[in-house]
N, C-alpha and C positions, 0 to 999 in steps of 0.2 A: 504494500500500500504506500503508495507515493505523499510528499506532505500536505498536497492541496486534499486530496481524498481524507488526509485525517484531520483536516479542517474543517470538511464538512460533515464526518463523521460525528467529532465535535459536539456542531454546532446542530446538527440534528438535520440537515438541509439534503434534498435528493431534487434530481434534477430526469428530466425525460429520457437522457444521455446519462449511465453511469458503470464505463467498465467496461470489461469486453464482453461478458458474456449476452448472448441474446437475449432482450427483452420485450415482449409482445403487451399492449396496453390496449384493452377495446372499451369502446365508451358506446352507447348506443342508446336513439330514442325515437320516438316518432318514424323506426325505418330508417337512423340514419346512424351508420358507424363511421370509429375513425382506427385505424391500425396503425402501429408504430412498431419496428423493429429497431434495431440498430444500426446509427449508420442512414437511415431511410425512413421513410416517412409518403404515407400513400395518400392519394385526394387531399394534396397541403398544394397550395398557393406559394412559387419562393418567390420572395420579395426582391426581385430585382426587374431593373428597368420600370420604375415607378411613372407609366402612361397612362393616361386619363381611362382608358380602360381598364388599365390592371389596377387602377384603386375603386375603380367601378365596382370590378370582381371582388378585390375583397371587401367592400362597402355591401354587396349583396343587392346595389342600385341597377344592377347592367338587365335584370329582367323583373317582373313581375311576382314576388315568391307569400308563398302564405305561411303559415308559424313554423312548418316544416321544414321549409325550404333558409329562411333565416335561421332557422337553428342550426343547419348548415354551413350555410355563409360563416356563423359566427365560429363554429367549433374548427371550419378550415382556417380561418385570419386566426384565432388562437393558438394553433398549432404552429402555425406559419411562425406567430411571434416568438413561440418555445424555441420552434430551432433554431432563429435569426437569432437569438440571445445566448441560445449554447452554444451555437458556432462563435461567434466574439469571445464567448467567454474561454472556451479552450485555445481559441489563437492567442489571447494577452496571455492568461498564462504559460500558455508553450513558450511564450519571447520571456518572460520572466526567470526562467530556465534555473526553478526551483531546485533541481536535482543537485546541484554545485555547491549548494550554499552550503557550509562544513557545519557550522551553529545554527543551526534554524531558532528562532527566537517566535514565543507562545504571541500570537496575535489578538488582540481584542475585538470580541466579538464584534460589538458594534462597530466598530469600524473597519471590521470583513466585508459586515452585511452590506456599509455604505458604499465600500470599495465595489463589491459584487452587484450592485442595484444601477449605477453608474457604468460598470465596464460590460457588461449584459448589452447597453442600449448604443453601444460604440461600433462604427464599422469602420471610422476614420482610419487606416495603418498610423499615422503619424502619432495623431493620439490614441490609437493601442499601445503603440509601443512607451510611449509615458506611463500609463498606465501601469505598464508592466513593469517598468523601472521602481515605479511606485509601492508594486506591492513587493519586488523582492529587497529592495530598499527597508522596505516595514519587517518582514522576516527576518531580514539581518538583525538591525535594531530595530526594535519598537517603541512606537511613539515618534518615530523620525515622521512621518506624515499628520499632518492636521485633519479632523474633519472637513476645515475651513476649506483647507485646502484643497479638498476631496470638490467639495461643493462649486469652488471656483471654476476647477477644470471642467466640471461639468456642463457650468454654463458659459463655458466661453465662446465664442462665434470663430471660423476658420480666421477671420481678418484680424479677432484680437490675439491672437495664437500668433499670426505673423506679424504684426507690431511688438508684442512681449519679447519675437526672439530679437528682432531689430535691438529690443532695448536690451537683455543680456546678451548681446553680440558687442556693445561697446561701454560694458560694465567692468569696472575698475573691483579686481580682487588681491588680496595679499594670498596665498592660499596656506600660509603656514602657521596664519593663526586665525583661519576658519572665516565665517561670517561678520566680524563684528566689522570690519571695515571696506564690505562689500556694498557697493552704490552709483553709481554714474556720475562722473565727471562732465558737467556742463557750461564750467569756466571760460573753456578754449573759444565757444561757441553763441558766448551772449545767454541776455534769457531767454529759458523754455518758455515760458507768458508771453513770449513774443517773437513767435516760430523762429529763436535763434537754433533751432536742431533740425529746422523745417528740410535742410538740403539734404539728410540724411537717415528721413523720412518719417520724422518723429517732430510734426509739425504739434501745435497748443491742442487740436482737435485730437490726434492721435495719441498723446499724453493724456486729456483727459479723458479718452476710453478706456488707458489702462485702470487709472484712477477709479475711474466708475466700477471695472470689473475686479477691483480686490486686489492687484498686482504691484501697486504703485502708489507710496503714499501721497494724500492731502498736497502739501508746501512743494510749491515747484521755486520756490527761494530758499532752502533750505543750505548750508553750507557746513561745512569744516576744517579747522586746522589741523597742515600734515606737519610735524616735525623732522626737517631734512636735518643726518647729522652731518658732519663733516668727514671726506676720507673713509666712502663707505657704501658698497655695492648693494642694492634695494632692489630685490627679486618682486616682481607682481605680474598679475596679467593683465589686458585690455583683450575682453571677449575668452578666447581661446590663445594666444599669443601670449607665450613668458617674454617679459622685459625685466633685465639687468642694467639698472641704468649706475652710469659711475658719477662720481663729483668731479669737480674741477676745481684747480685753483683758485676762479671765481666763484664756486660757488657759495651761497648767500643762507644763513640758516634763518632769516627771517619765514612768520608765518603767517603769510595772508588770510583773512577768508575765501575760502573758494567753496564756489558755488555748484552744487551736490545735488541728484534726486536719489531719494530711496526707494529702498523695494520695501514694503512690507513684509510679515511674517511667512505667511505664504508665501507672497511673491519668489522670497528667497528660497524657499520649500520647492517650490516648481523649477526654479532655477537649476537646482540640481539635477534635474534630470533630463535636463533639455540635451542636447548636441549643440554646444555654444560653438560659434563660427568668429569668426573676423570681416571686421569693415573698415575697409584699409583707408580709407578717407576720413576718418574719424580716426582712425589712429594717427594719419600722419599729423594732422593738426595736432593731434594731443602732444606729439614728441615735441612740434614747432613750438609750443604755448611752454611745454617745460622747460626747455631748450633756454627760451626765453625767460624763463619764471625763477628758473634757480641755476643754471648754467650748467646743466647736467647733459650727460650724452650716452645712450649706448653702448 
């Protein structure tokens, strides 16, 4: 028995799909059955190619039907949803590729069930595969994942998922001492309030969608000081990109304000498990702006 089976063992949860061996389920009423084996699934509607017909069909609108024939319609679109949700659900955890993980760590229930209510109704790959990172992330350590967080991704829209990674593509990390000074540098760029990020696609509208969706806090003036020391190589990333940048002669240990967005709790929660990329245009002004700022070089 594999560890998602003793999860759901568990938790007491069975599924239409469970196992290899064959399983036959007949439901029947009015004259009308449904069969299930394994693997297959007989008089189901698959949900694909969603045309004004085929939601006809499974709406049970495309003919004329009396109680009988609705009883139908509906026990076909419920089947239909069973396998549309078992199928997601065994692709995220196949990508989750629980088998590896040497410590499997006790998961909490509610926040299986949330995980499981959530990745059921996903066909997206891109966010399967978060998902997946999600729950083996959780099994590793638990309590790495929020509800909050759970919730977020759920309702996020294709376009805020490609803005969020815009904004951890040119997010500023130390990685050797974790989160606490993980944020976006918007100094180089002017203010966010006044699409100074707008060239690099992260215009005041785009920002305030993150905001809106959980990702990105409140104060788009937010700021902090960095203490540069002197004669001393500062390992960090921008996106996916380590920079070692060195001091110079000139350089200055003054410390300005400079001007920061953060991520919220979440936000940072989702951050991890993205495929952070590079956005070389935002990098290079960053190097320009430090270059400038403390006289520091690569």
């Amino acid at each position: 028995m594999n560890l998602i089976e003793k999860i759901f063992e568990k938790l007491n949860i069975s599924f239409i799909w469970k196992g290899n061996s064959k399983k036959v389920v007949k439901q029947s009423g009015n004259g009308f059955q449904i069969q299930q084996e394994q693997n297959s699934v007989t008089n189901v509607f698959q949900i694909q190619n969603l045309t004004v017909t085929k939601i006809e069909e499974l709406a049970g609108t495309d003919t004329p039907q009396d109680a009988s024939g609705l009883l139908r319609s509906a026990g076909q679109r419920f089947i239909a949803e069973q396998q549309t949700k078992q199928e997601n659900l065994k692709a995220i955890v196949a990508k989750a590729d629980l088998a590896v993980i040497t410590d499997p760590q006790q998961v909490d229930q509610d926040w299986f069930l949330k995980w499981m209510e959530i990745s059921q109704t996903v066909s997206r790959e891109n966010v399967q595969a978060i998902l997946a990172k999600i729950l083996s992330g959780e099994v590793k350590k638990a309590g790495s994942f929020s509800l909050r967080a759970l919730d977020i991704l759920k309702n996020l829209s294709k376009q805020e998922l490609e803005l969020f990674q815009i904004f951890c593509d040119i997010s500023f990390s130390v990685p050797q001492i974790g989160d606490d000074l993980t944020c976006v540098i918007s100094e180089p760029f002017g203010s966010p309030g006044q699409n100074g990020m707008q060239s690099i696609g992260l215009n005041y509208g785009n920002l305030a969608a993150l905001q809106d969706a959980g990702l990105i806090q409140g104060d788009l003036n937010s700021w902090r000081q960095f203490h540069i020391p002197q004669m001393l190589q500062i390992p960090f990333t921008i996106g996916s990109t380590l920079y070692n940048l060195k001091t110079t002669d000139e350089t200055t240990t003054t410390q300005p304000k400079i001007k920061i967005l953060n991520f919220t709790s979440a936000g940072l929660e989702l951050r991890s498990v993205l495929n952070i990329g590079t956005k070389t245009e935002y990098n290079s002004k960053f190097l320009e702006w430090v270059n400038g700022q403390w006289k520091m070089i690569p």
